[in-house]
C-alpha positions as a Markdown table, in Angstrom:
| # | Residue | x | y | z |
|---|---|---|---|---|
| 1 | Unk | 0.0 | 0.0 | 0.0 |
| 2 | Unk | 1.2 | 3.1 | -1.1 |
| 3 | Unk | 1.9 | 6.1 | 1.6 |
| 4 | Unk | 1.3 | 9.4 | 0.3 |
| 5 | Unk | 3.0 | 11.8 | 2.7 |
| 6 | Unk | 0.3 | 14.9 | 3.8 |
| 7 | Unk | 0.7 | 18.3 | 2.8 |
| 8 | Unk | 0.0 | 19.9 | 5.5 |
| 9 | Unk | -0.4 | 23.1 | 4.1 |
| 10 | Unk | -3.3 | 22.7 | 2.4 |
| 11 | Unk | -5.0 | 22.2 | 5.4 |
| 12 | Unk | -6.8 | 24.7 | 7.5 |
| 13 | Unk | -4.7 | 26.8 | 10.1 |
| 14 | Unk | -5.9 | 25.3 | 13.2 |
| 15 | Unk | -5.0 | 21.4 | 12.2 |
| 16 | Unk | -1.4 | 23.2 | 11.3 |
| 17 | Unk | -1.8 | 24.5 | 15.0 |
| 18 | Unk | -2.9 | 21.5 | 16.5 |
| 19 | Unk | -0.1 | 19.4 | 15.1 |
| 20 | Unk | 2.5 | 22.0 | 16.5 |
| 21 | Unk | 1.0 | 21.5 | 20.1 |
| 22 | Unk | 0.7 | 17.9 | 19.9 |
| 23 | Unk | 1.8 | 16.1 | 23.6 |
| 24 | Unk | 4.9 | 15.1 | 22.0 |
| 25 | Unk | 6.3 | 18.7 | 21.5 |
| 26 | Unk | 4.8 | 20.0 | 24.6 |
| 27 | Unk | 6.5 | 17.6 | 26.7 |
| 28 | Unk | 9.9 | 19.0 | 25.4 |
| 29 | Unk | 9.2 | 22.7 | 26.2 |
| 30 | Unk | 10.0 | 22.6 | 30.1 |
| 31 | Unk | 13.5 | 21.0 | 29.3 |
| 32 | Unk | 14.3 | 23.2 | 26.7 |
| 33 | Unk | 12.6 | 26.8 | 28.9 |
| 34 | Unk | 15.4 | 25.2 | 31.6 |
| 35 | Unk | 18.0 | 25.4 | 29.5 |
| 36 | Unk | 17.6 | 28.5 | 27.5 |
| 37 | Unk | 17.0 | 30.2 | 31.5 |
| 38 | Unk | 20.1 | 28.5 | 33.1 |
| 39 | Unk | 21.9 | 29.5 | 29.9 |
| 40 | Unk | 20.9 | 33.7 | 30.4 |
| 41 | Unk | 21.8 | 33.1 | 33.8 |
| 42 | Unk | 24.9 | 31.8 | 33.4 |
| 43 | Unk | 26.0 | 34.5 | 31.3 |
| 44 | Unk | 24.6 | 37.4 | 32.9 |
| 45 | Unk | 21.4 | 37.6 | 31.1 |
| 46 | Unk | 18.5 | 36.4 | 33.2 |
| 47 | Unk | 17.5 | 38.7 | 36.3 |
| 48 | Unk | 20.6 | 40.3 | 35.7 |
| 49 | Unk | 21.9 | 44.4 | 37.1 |
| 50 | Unk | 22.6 | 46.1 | 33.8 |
| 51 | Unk | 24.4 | 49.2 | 33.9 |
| 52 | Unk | 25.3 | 51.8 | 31.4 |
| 53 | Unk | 27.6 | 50.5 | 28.7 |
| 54 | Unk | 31.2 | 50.9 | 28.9 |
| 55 | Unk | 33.9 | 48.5 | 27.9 |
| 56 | Unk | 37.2 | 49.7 | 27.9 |
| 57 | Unk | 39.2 | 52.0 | 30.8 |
| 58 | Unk | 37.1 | 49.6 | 33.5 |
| 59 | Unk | 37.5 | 47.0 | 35.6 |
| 60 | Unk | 35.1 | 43.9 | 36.1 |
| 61 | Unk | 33.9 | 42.3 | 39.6 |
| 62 | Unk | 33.6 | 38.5 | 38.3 |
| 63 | Unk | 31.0 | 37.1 | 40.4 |
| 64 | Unk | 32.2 | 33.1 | 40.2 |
| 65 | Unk | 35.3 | 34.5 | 41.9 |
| 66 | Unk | 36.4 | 34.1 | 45.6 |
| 67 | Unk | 34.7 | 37.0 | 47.5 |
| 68 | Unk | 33.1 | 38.6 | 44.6 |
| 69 | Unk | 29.6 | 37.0 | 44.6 |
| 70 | Unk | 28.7 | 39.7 | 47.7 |
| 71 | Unk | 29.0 | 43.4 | 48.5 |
| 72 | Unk | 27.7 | 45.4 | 51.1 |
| 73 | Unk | 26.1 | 49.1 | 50.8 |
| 74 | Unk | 25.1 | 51.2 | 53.5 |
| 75 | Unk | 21.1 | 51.4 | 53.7 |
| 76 | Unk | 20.4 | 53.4 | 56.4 |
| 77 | Unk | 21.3 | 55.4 | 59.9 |
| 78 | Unk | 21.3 | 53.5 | 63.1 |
| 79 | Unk | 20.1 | 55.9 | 66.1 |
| 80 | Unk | 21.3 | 54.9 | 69.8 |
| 81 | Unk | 20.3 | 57.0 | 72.8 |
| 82 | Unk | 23.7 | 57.7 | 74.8 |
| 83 | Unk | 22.6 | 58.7 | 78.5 |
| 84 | Unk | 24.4 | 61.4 | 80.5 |
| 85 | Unk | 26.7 | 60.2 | 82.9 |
| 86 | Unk | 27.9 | 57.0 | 80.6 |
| 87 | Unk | 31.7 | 57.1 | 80.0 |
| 88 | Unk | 33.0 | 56.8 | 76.1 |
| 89 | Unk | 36.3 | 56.0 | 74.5 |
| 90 | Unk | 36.8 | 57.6 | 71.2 |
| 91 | Unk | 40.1 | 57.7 | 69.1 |
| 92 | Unk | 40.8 | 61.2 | 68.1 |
| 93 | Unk | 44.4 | 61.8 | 66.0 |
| 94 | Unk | 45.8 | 58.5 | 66.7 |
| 95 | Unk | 45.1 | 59.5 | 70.4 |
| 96 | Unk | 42.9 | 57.4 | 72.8 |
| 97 | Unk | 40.8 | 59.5 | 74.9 |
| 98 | Unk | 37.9 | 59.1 | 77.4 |
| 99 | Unk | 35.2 | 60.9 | 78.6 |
| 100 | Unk | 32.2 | 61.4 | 80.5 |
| 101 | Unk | 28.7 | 62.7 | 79.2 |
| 102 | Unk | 27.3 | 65.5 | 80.9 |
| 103 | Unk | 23.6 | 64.8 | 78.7 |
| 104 | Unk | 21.7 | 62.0 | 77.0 |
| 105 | Unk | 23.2 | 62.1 | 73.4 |
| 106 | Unk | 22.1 | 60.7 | 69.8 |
| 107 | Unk | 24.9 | 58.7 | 67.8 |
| 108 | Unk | 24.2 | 57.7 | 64.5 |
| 109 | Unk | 25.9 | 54.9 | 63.2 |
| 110 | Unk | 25.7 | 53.9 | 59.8 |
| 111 | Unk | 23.9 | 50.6 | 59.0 |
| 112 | Unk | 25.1 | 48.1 | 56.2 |
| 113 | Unk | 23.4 | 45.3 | 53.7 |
| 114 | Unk | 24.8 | 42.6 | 52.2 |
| 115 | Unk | 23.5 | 42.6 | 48.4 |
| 116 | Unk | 23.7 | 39.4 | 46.3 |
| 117 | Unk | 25.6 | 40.1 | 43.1 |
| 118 | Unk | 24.3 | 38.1 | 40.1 |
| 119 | Unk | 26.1 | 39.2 | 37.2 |
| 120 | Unk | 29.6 | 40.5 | 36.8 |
| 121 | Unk | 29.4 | 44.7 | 37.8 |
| 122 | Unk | 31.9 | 47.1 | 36.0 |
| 123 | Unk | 33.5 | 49.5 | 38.0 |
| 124 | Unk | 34.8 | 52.7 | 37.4 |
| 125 | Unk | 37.7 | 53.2 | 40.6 |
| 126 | Unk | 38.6 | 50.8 | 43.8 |
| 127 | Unk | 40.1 | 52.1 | 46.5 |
| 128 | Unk | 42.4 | 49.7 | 49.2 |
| 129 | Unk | 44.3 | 51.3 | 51.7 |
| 130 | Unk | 46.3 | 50.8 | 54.9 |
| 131 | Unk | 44.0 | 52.3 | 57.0 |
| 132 | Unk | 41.1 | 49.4 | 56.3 |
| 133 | Unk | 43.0 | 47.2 | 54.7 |
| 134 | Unk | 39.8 | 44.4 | 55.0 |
| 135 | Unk | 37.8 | 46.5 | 52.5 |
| 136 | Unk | 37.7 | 47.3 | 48.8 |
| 137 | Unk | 35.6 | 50.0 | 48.3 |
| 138 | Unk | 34.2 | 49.4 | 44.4 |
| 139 | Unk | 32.4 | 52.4 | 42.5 |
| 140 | Unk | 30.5 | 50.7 | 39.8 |
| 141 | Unk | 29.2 | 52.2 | 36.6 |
| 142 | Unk | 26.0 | 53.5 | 37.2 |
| 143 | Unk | 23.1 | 51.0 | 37.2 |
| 144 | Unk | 20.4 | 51.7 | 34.7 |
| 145 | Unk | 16.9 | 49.6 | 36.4 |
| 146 | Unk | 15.1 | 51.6 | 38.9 |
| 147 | Unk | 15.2 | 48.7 | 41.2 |
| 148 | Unk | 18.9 | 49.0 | 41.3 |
| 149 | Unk | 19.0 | 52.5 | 42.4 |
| 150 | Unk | 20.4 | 51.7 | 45.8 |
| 151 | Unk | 23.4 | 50.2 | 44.0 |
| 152 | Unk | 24.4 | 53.5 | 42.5 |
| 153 | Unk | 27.0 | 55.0 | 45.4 |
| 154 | Unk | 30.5 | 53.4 | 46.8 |
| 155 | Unk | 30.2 | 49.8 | 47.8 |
| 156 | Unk | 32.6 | 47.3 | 49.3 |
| 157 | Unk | 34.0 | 44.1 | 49.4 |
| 158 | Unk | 34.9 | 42.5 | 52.9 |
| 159 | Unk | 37.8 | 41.0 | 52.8 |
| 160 | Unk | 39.3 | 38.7 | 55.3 |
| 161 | Unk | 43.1 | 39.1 | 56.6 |
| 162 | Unk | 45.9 | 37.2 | 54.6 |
| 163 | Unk | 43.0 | 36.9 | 51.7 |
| 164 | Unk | 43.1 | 38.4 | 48.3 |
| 165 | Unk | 40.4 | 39.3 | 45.9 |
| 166 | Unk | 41.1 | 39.7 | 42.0 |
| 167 | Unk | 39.2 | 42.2 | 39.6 |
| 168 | Unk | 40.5 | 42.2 | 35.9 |
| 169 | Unk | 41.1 | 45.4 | 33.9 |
| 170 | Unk | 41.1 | 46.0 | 30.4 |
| 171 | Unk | 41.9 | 49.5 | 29.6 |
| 172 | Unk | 44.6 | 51.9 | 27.4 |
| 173 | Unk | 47.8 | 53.4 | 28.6 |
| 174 | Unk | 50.5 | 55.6 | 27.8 |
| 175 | Unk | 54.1 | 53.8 | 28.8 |
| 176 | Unk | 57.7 | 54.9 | 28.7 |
| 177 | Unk | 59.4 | 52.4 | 26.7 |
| 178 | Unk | 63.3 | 51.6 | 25.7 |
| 179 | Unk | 64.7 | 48.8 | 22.9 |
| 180 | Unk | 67.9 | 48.0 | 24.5 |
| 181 | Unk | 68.4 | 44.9 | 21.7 |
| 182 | Unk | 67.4 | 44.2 | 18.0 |
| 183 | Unk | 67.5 | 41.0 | 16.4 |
| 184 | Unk | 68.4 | 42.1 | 12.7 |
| 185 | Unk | 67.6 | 40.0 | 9.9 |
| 186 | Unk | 69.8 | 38.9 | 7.4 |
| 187 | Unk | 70.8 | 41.6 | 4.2 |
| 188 | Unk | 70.5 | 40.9 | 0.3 |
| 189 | Unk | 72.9 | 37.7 | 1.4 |
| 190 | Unk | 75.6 | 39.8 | 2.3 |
| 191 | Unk | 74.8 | 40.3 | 6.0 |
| 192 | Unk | 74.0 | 37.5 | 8.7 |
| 193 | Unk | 71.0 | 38.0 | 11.1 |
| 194 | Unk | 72.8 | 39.7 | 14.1 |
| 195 | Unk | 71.9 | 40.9 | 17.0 |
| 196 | Unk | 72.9 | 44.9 | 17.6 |
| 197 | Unk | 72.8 | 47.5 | 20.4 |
| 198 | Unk | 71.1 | 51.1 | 20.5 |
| 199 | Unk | 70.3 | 53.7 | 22.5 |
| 200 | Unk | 66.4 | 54.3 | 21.6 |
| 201 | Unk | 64.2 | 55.3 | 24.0 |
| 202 | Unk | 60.3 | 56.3 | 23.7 |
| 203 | Unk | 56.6 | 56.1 | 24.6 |
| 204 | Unk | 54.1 | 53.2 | 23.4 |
| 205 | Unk | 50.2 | 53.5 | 23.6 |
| 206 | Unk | 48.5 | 50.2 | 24.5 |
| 207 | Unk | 45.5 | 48.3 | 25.2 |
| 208 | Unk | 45.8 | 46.4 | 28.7 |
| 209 | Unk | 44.0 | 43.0 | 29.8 |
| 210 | Unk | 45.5 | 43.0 | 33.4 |
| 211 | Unk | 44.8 | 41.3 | 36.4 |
| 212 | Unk | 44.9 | 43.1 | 39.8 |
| 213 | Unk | 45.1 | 41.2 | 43.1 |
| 214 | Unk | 43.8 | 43.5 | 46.3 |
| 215 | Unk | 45.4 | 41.7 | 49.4 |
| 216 | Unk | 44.9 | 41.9 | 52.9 |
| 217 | Unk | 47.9 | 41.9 | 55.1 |
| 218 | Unk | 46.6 | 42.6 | 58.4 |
| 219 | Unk | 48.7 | 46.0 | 59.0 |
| 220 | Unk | 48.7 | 47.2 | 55.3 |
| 221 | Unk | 46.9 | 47.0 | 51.5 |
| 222 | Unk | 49.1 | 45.4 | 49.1 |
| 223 | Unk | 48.2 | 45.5 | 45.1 |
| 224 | Unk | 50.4 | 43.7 | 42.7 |
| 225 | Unk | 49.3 | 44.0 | 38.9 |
| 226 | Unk | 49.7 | 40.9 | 36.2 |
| 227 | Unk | 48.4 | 41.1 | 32.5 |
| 228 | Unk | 49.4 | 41.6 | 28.9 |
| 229 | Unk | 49.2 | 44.3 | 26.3 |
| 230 | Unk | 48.9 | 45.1 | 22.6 |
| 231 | Unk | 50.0 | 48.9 | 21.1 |
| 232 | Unk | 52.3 | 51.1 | 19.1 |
| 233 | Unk | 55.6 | 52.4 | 20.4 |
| 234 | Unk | 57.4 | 55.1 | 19.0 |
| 235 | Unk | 60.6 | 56.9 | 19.5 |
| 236 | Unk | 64.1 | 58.2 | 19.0 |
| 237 | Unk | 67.2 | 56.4 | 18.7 |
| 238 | Unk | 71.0 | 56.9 | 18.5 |
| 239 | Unk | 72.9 | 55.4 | 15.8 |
| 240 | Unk | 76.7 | 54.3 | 15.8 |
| 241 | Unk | 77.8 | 54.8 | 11.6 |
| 242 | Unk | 81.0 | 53.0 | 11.1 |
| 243 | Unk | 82.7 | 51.2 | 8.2 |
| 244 | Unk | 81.2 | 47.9 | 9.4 |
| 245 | Unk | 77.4 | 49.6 | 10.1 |
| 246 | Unk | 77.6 | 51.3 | 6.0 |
| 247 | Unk | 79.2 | 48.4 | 4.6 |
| 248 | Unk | 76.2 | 47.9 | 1.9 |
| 249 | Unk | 76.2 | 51.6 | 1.3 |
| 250 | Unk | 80.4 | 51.5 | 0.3 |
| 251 | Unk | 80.5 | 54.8 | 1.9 |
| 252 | Unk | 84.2 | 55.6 | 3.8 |
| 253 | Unk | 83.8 | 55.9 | 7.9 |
| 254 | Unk | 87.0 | 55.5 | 8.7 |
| 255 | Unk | 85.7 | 58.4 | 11.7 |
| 256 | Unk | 82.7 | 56.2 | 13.6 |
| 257 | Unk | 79.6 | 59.1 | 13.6 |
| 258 | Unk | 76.5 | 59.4 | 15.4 |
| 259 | Unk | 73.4 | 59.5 | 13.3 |
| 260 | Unk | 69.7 | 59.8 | 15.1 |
| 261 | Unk | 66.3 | 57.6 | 13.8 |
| 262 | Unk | 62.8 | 57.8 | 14.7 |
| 263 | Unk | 61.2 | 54.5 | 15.3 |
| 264 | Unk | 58.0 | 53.4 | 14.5 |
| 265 | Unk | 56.7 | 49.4 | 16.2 |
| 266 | Unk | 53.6 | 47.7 | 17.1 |
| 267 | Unk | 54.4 | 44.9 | 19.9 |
| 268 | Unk | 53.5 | 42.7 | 22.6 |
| 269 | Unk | 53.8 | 43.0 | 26.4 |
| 270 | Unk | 53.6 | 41.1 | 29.4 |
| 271 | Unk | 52.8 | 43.5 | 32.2 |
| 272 | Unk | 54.4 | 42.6 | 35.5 |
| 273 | Unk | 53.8 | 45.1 | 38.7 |
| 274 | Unk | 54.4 | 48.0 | 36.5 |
| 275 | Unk | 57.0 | 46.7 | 33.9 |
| 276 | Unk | 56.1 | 45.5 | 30.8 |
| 277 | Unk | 58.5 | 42.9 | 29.0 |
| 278 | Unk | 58.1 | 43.8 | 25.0 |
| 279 | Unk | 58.4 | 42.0 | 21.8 |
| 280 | Unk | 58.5 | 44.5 | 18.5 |
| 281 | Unk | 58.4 | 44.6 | 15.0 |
| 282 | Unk | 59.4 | 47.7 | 13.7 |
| 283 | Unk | 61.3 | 49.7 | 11.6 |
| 284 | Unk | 64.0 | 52.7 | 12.2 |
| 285 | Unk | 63.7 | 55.8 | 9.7 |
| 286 | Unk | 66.8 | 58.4 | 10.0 |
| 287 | Unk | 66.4 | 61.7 | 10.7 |
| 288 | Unk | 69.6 | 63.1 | 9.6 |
| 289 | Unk | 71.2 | 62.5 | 6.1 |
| 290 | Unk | 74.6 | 60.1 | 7.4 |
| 291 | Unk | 71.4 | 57.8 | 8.4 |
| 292 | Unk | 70.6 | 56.7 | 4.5 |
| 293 | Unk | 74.3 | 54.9 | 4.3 |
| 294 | Unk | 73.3 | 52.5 | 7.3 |
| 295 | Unk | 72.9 | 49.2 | 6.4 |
| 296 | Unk | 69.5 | 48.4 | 8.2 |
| 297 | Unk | 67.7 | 52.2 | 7.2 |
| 298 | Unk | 64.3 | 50.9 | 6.5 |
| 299 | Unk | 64.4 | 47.7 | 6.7 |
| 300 | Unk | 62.5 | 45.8 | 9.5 |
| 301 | Unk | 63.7 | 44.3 | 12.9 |
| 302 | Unk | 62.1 | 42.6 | 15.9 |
| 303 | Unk | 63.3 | 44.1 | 19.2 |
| 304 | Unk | 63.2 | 43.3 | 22.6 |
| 305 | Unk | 62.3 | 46.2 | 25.4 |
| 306 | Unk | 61.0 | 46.9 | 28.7 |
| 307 | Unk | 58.4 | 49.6 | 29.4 |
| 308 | Unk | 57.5 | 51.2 | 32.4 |
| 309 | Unk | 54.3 | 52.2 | 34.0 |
| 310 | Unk | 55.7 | 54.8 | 36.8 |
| 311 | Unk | 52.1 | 55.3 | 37.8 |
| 312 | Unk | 51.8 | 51.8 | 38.2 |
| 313 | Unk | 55.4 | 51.4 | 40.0 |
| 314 | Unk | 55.0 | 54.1 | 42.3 |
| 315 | Unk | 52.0 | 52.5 | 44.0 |
């Protein structure tokens, strides 16, 4: 017996409808409504706290990360009756002092929440210092729900002594950058790959992914700074001419001369508390006229540098 298949649609639009709905697709929505919501929440998307957009010059709060997944506000003013005739201790100027009322007095002391964070917060500044060295204080970028007002002011982390808490960073930077050593490739088959020495000193601009670790040392903040980086250095460099450095050229140096270069060199970094370890690729373009007998004017290099983040060192 011959089986036709059905074309369904040449029938009316509620079979078509019916057919859709049928128990056996039904059965399948829960599942798949679990694992399209688990999916949102897992990246951020389902009951989430948006804020303004903003992607680079911030740093990110990572909520799956140790003592990220909470922070604490202050929510209101705590009112205590003092009576006259009580004795208090206060610290005033590093100085312990006491005292004894003379009236009943009001102290306010500020009351704190702890606020469940479900997706990863940007923030604008943290602050860690010495003198409360078991809080971060976090500004975020500002929350954009109305529900989320509260969430718009300074914020902190608790963080327990001898712990650390890590917030990654990506943002752009200006460095101060020298190439010590280039690796110079080989010329027209009449020079070897060698490795030279100049004086060449200048600033990159880069983009940053670093990680910074807050740490709680009891007595003091400490903040260390790991990450790497992608830019565009350039610079000036000194130049030794000689008869070995024109060779190519057949120009006479019996005399060694200085000649000066501007270099130009997108690279890599590693970024290490402040210093940045560099690989280049660029090229050196002379400035003054002796420059155009060199053997390597204009012709590419990789180089090997450090950079230096004083902002970054000093603290």
């Amino acid at each position: 017996m011959n089986s036709t298949p059905k074309n369904y649609s040449n029938l009316p639009l509620q079979k078509n409808l019916n057919r859709l709905t049928s128990s056996k697709t039904i059965k399948w929505l829960p599942l798949l409504s679990l694992i399209v919501c688990c999916f949102w929440m897992s990246n951020g998307i389902c009951f989430g706290q948006p804020q303004q957009t903003k992607v680079i010059n911030v740093y990110t709060l990572h909520r799956a990360w140790p003592h990220q997944d909470k922070v604490v506000i202050p929510t209101a003013l705590q009112k205590e009756v003092l009576k006259a005739g009580w004795t208090i201790t206060e610290v005033k100027g590093g100085v312990t002092i006491q005292r004894t009322l003379e009236k009943d007095t009001l102290l306010y002391t500020k009351k704190d929440s702890s606020i469940t964070v479900r997706t990863n917060w940007k923030i604008q500044n943290i602050k860690h210092t010495s003198d409360a060295p078991d809080k971060v204080y976090l500004n975020p970028i500002p929350f954009t729900e109305a529900a989320d007002a509260a969430l718009n002011q300074i914020v902190y982390i608790p963080l327990p002594a001898n712990e650390k808490v890590i917030f990654s960073h990506l943002h752009t930077k200006w460095s101060a950058i020298t190439i010590p050593f280039t690796i110079r490739p080989a010329v027209d088959n009449r020079l070897n790959s060698q490795v030279t020495s100049e004086f060449k000193i200048g600033t990159a601009f880069s983009l940053n992914q670093d990680w910074e670790v807050f740490k709680n040392r009891r007595m003091d903040a400490k903040k260390n700074t790991y990450g790497v980086s992608a830019g565009l250095g350039f610079g000036l460099g000194r130049i030794t001419l000689d008869n070995g450095s024109t060779s190519l050229s057949g120009a006479n140096y019996d005399n060694e001369e200085e000649g000066l270069v501007v270099f130009v060199t997108p690279g890599l970094g590693l970024n290490i508390r402040g210093f940045k370890i560099l690989g280049f690729y660029g090229w050196d373009i002379g400035l003054t006229k002796n420059i155009n007998d060199w053997n390597y004017h204009r012709k590419p290099y990789i180089g090997i540098g450090l950079g230096f983040d004083f902002w970054t060192m000093r603290r």
